[in-house]
C-alpha positions, 0 to 999 in steps of 0.5 A: 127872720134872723137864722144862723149862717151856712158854713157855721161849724157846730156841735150836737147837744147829745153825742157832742159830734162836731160839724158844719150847717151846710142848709137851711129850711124854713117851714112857716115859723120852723127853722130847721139846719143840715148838719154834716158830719163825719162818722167812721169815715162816713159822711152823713147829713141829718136835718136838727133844731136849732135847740140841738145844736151848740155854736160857739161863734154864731153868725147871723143872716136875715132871710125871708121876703119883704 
């Protein structure tokens, strides 16, 4: 499975906040990505779809087991 990589700065697709993928989970078939961001100087972490997301510059990494 093709995922995209920890470190990967990002934006949301409602609100535009920008941020970085600090986690994967994968759940069967699900992807899902930690994004981390700043908000009034508070640090905040939410769990997003991949469809909810905007990256410029994706980087990709195969992940799973064989």
């Amino acid at each position: 499975m093709e995922v995209v990589k920890c470190g990967t700065l990002a934006t949301t697709r409602v609100g535009k906040i920008n941020g970085i993928i600090t986690c994967i989970n994968l759940r069967y078939e699900s992807v899902r990505y930690e994004f981390s961001y700043f908000y009034s100087g508070d640090y905040k972490q939410i769990w997003m779809d991949e469809t909810e997301l905007e990256i410029e510059e994706i980087e990709t990494q195969t992940i799973g087991f064989k």
